[in-house]
Structures are given as C-alpha cells and as structure tokens.
C-alpha positions in Angstrom: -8.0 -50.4 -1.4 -7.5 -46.8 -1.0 -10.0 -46.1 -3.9 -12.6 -48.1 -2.6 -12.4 -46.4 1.3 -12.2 -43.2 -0.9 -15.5 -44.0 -2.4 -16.9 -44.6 1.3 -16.2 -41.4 2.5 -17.8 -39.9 -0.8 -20.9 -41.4 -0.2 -21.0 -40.2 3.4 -19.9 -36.7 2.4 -22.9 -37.0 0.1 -25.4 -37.9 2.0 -24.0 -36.0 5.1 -24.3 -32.6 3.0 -28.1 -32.4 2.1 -29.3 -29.8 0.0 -33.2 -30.0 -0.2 -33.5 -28.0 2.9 -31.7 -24.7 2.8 -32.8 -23.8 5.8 -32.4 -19.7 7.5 -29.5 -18.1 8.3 -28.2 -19.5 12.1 -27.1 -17.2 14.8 -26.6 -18.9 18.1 -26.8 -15.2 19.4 -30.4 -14.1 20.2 -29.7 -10.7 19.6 -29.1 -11.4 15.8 -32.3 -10.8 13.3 -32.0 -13.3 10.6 -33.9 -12.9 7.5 -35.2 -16.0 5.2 -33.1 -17.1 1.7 -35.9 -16.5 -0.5 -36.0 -15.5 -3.9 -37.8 -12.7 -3.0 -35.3 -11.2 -0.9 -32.9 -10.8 -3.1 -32.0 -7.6 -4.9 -30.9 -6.8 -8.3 -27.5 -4.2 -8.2 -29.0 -1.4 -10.2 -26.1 0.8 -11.6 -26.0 4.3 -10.9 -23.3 7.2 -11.1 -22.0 8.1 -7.7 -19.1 10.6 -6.4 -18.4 8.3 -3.7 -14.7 7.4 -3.1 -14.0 3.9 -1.1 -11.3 2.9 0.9 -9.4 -0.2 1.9 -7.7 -1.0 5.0 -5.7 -4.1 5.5 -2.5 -5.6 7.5 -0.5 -8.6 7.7 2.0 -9.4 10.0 4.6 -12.7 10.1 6.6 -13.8 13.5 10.7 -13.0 12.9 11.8 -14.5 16.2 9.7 -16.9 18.9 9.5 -18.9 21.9 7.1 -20.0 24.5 7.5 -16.7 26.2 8.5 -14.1 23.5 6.9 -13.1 20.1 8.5 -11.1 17.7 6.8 -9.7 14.8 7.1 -7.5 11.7 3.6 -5.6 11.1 2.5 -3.4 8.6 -1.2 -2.0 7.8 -1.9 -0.7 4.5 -4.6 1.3 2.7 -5.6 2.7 -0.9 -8.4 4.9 -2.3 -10.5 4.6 -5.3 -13.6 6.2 -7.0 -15.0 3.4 -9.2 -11.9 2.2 -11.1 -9.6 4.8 -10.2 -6.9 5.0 -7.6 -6.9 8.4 -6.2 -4.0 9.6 -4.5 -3.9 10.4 -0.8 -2.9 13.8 0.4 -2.1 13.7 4.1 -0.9 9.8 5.3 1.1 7.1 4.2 -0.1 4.7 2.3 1.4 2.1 4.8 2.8 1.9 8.1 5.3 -0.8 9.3 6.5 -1.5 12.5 8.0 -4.3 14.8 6.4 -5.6 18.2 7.6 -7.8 21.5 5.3 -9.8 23.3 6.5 -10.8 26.3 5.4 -13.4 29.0 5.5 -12.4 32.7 4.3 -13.2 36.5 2.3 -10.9 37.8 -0.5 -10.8 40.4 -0.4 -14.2 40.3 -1.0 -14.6 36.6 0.8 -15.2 33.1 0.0 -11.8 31.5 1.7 -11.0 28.1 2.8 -7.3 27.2 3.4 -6.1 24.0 5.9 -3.2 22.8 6.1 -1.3 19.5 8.4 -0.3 17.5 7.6 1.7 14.5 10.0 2.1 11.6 9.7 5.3 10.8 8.8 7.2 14.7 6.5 9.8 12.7 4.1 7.0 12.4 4.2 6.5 16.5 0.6 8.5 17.0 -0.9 6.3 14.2 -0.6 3.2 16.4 -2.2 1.8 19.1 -1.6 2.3 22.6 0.8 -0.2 24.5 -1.2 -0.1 27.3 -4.1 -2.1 25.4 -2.1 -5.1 24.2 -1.8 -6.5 27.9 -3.7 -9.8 28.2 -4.0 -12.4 30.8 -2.8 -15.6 29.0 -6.2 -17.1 29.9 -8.3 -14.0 28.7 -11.6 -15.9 27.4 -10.8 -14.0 23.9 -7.8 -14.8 23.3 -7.8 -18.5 24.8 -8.7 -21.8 22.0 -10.7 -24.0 24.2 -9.5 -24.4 27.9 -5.5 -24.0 26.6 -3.6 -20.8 27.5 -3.6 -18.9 25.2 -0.7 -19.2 22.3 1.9 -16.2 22.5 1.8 -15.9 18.8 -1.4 -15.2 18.7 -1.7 -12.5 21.4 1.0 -11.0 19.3 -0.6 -10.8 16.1 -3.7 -8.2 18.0 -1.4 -5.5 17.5 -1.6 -5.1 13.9 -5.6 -5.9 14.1 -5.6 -3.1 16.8 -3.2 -1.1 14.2 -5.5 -2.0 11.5 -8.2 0.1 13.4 -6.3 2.7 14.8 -5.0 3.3 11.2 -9.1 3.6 9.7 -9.5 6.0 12.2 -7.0 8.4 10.6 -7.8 7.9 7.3 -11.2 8.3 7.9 -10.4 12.0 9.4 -7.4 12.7 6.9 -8.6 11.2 3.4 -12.1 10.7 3.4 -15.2 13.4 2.9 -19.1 12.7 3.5 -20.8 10.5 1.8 -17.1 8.5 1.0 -17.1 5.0 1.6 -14.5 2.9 4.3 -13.9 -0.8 3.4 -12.5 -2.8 5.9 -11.1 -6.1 5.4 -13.6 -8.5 7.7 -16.1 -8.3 9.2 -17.3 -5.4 11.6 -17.5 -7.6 14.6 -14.6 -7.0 17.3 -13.0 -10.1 19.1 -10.8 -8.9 21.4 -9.9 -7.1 24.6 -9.7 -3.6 24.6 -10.3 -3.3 20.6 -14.0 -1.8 20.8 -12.2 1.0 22.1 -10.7 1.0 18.5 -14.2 0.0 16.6 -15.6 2.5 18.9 -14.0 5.4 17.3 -13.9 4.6 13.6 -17.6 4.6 14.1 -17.8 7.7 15.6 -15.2 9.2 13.5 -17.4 8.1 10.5 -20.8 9.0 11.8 -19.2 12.5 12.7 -17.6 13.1 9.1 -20.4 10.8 7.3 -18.0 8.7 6.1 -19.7 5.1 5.8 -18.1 2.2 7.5 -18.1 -1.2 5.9 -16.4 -4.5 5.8 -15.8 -7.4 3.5 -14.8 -10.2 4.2 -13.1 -13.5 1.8 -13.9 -16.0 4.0 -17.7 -16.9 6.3 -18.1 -19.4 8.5 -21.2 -19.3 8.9 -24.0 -21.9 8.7 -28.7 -22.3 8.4 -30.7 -23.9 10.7 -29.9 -26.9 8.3 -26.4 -27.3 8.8 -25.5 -26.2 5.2 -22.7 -23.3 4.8 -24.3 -19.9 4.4 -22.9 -18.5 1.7 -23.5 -22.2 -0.1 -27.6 -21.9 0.7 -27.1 -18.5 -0.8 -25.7 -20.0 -4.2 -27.9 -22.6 -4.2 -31.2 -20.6 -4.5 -29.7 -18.1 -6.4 -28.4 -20.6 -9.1 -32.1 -22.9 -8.3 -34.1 -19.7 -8.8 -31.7 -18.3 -11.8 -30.8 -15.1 -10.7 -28.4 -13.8 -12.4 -26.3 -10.7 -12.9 -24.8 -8.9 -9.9 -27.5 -9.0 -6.3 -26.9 -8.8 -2.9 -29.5 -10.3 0.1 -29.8 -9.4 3.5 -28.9 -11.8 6.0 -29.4 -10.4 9.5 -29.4 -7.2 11.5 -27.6 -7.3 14.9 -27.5 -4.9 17.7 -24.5 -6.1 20.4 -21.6 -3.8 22.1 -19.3 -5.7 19.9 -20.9 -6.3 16.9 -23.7 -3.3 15.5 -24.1 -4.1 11.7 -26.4 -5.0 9.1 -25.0 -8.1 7.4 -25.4 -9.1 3.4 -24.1 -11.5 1.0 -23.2 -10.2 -2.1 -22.3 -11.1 -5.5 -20.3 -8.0 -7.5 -19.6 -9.5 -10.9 -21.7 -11.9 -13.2 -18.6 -13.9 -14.0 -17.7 -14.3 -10.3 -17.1 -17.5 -8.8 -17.2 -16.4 -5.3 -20.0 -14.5 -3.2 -19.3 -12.3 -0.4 -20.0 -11.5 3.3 -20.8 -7.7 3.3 -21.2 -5.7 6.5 -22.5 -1.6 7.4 -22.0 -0.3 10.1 -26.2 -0.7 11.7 -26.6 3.4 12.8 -25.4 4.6 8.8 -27.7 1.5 7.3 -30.6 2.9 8.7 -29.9 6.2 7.3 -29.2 4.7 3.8 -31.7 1.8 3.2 -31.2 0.0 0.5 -31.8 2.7 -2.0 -28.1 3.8 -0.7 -26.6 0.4 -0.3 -26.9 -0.3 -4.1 -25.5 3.0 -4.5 -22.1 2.0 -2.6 -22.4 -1.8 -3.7 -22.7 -0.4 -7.5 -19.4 1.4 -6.8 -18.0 -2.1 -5.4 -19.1 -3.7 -8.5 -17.3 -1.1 -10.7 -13.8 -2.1 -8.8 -14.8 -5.8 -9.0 -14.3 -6.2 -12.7 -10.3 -7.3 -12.5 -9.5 -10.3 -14.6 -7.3 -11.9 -11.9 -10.3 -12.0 -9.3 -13.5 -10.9 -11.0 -16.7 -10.0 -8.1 -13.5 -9.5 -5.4 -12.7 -5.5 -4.9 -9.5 -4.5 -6.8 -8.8 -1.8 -3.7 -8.9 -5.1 -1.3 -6.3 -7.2 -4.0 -4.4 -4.0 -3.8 -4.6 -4.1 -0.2 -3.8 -7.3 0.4 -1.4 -7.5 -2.2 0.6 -4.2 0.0 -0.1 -5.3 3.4 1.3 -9.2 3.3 4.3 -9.9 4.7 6.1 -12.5 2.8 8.4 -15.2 4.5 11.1 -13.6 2.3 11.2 -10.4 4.2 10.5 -12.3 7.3 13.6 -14.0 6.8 15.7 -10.7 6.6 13.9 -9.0 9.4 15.0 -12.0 11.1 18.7 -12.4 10.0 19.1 -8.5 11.0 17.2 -9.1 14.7 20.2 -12.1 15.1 22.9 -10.3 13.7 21.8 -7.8 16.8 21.5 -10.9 19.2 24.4 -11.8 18.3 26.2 -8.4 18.8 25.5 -8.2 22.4 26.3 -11.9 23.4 22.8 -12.7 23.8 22.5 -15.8 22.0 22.5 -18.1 24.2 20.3 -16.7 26.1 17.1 -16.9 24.1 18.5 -20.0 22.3 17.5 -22.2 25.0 13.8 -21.2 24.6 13.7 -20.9 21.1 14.4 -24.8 21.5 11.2 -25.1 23.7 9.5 -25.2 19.9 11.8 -25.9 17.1 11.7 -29.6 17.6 9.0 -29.9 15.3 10.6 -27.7 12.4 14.0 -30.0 13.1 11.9 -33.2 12.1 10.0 -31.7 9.3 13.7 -30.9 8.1 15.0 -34.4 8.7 11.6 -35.8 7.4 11.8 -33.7 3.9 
C-alpha cells in the first residue's frame, strides 16, 4: 500500500517539476535586473596570478537557557585569511570573538518589545560588538515577525550575532585587510533586519574607503525563474544541456535597493563540484571591476575550492564554519554553568515556571523515544 501511494506522489513530483522551460531568473522586486540563462552568458574562469588575500567571516550561535519571555544565547563570530591556498596569519584581531546575550520580553508604550544584553567573554572584545541599543525590537516588527505571529524570542535573539557578524567585518576590514584584498561573507549581501544597514552600511564604506572588495557566498538559494524551477537547478540544467564544463560563473541580476545593492552570480569553482553557488559584490566595487576583475577574485576562490572534503565550496568558509559553530556539546556546559549560577542565588524557581511554558514538547519527545 505504501509503495503504490509512494509511486503516486512520484508521478506528481514529476510532472509537477517540468524542465523544458527554464524560464529567467524571478525577482518579485521591480528594482532587480535579471539577466536570461543562456549559454551565452556564461563565462569561462580564466586562471590568473593575483596578490589578493580573501577573508571569511562567519558566526553561529545555540540557545543555553529559554522561555517565552527570555533567550539566552552563547555567540561567537569567527574569521580567517588566505591568499589562494594559504592561511595567512592575522596581526591585529582575534581570530574569534565569543560572547553571551539576554533577550528579554517587556511592556512598554503599550507594546511587547524585546531587549537584548551582551556579554562578551573576554571585555577587550566589548568595542568589536554591536551596540545594545540596536537589538530592541517590537515583537511585531514586520522583519522579525513569520506571517501574522509575534515574533519568536529565539529568533530576535539570534540578530545579535548576525549584527556581530557585521560589526566584526568592519574591523577586519580596517585591521587585516589592504586594497585590492578580498572580504567573503557568509550569505548573501542583502540585510533583513532592523537597525543592521547601519552595520552593512559601514562595511561598505569601510571597504570602498580602503578598497577592500566586499562579497558574499552563500550555501543555500531560494530562489526560483519565471517557470517555477529552482534557480540554481535552471542554472545546472543548461549548463549540463549545453556541456559547459570546467569552472564558470553567470550573471544573474543587478539590484539597486537601501538594503540590498549587489550584483548577484551563480558560480561553479571546481570541475569536480557537485554544488553551484550564489555569489554576491558589493554593486558600487562591481562597476569598478567588470568582469575582467571578477574572474580575477573568483580564480582566487577556485584556488581555495580544491579541498577533498568539499570540492567547488571555499576552504576559508569550511574553516569558518567549522570555528564559528557552536555545538550542542558546549551548549550543554554553557548551560549547566548558567544553572549552577541559578541555582546559587535561589532563583530556580523562579524562571522554572516559564521554562515549562515550552518544554512540554521536549518532555514527550523524551517519553516518545
């Protein structure tokens, strides 16, 4: 019985997923400038010898303690320079920054708003952080809200390490990086949220100032063509239909909005890669570059691309990744150290009662195996 519903749904899936139409790249934004998946657009990654050093920004950030109206989180943000293949060694930051942050639900002015404190590690790292003072929100801010629900406290919580994650390419911009240098963000350029242009803002001045160029990658793309098809999909299909080869990348759009300026790509940085790419510049540097210099940076990509474990994904962003994650291991003794402190001051009870406004679900996944 199961088999033969299974089959059902396979024949819908197939004939719901056409693929003789690839259709252009679809932008319910007007102010986006898509560009036709054609053959002919596409562009071979010539490789050339360049000085240019990249670096990668990312963060990760788990929840230690929760409730309905608190958030507790362990952040950290993390970056690491190469040239090509070669880590190169920073000289004036860390190459992380960890802190902890409350978010906190109150009444005010008639509202839910939720406020978030931090709480750096190490308090040398305080001016590398964002400011408190931008991780207010109304719990029914249009950014932070999923559909007509207030928004979930978790979630506000988790914008100050993508704040952080800014605030932190900022600096290394200034302190590690020289002209011509290369900053790879993880994602895409587009901001979000409340308040975090303000954070875009600079890193784009900061690297139009020290002509340092500003790009991000991104592992994942939702995006879709005018026939319904996954983007990066349409992309592989006339690439494999028209077989090209090798290493190429092909413009997707141009876009010109306060929270999203960039010149967007799809790239593919190894011949043996499985995986093509969402690749963003910063729109003000591409128009310096054209695409003489964006073969330049994207043969330097290539170069770091070339690691067994993930071949046509950056090693700097694996590194990155691999640095910045916060594992439910160290969650876990974060956690038992934040309720050994709870515990100390005869708190408990206290925050117990609203823990237990969620952990009914995790008591019957327990009871349930």
């Amino acid at each position: 019985m199961l088999v033969d519903v299974m089959r059902k749904l396979v024949d819908k899936l197939d004939v719901s997923v056409p693929e003789h139409e690839v259709g252009a790249p679809f932008f319910s934004n007007s102010s986006y400038k898509a560009f036709p998946i054609s053959k002919e657009n596409f562009r071979k990654i010539e490789m050339v010898e360049s000085d240019r050093k990249l670096a990668f920004v990312d963060g990760g950030n788990q929840e230690i303690l929760g409730a309905p109206n608190f958030s507790v989180q362990f952040n950290r943000v993390y970056f690491c320079t190469f040239a090509a293949q070669q880590r190169i060694l920073n000289n004036n930051l860390p190459n992380r920054i960890e802190f902890l942050s409350l978010t906190c639900s109150t009444f005010r002015n008639e509202e839910i708003i939720y406020d978030t404190w931090l709480f750096p590690l190490d308090d040398k790292c305080l001016e590398l952080l964002p400011e408190e003072s931008d991780l207010s929100f109304n719990s029914f801010d249009r950014t932070v809200t999923v559909g007509t629900q207030r928004a979930d406290i978790e979630r506000v919580a988790s914008i100050a390490r993508r704040f952080a994650e800014w605030k932190y390419a900022f600096h290394v911009i200034e302190k590690e990086l020289n002209e011509g240098d290369v900053l790879v963000v993880d994602g895409t350029l587009q901001t979000a949220f409340t308040n975090e242009f303000k954070y875009a803002r600079k890193v784009y001045d900061a690297g139009k100032s020290r002509g340092v160029i500003i790009t991000g990658l991104s592992k994942t793309s939702h995006l879709f063509t005018t026939t319904g098809l996954s983007l990066l999909g349409a992309v592989r299909k006339v690439a494999d239909d028209s077989n090209i080869g090798g290493t190429w990348y092909v413009p997707i759009a141009e876009v010109k909005t306060s929270d999203h300026n960039a010149f967007i790509f799809v790239v593919k940085l190894n011949p043996l890669a499985d995986h093509v790419f969402r690749f963003e510049v910063y729109r003000e540097q591409f128009e310096q570059l054209g695409f003489d210099g964006i073969n330049e940076i994207l043969s330097q990509l290539v170069k770091n691309s070339e690691d067994i474990s993930f071949p046509g994904y950056p090693y700097g962003l694996v590194d990155a990744d691999r640095f910045a994650r916060v594992s439910e291991t160290e969650a876990a003794s974060y956690q038992a150290v934040l309720l050994s402190e709870i515990s100390k001051k005869g708190k408990w009870p206290k925050f117990l009662r609203h823990i237990r406004s969620l952990d009914a679900h995790d008591i019957l996944n327990m009871l349930m195996g």
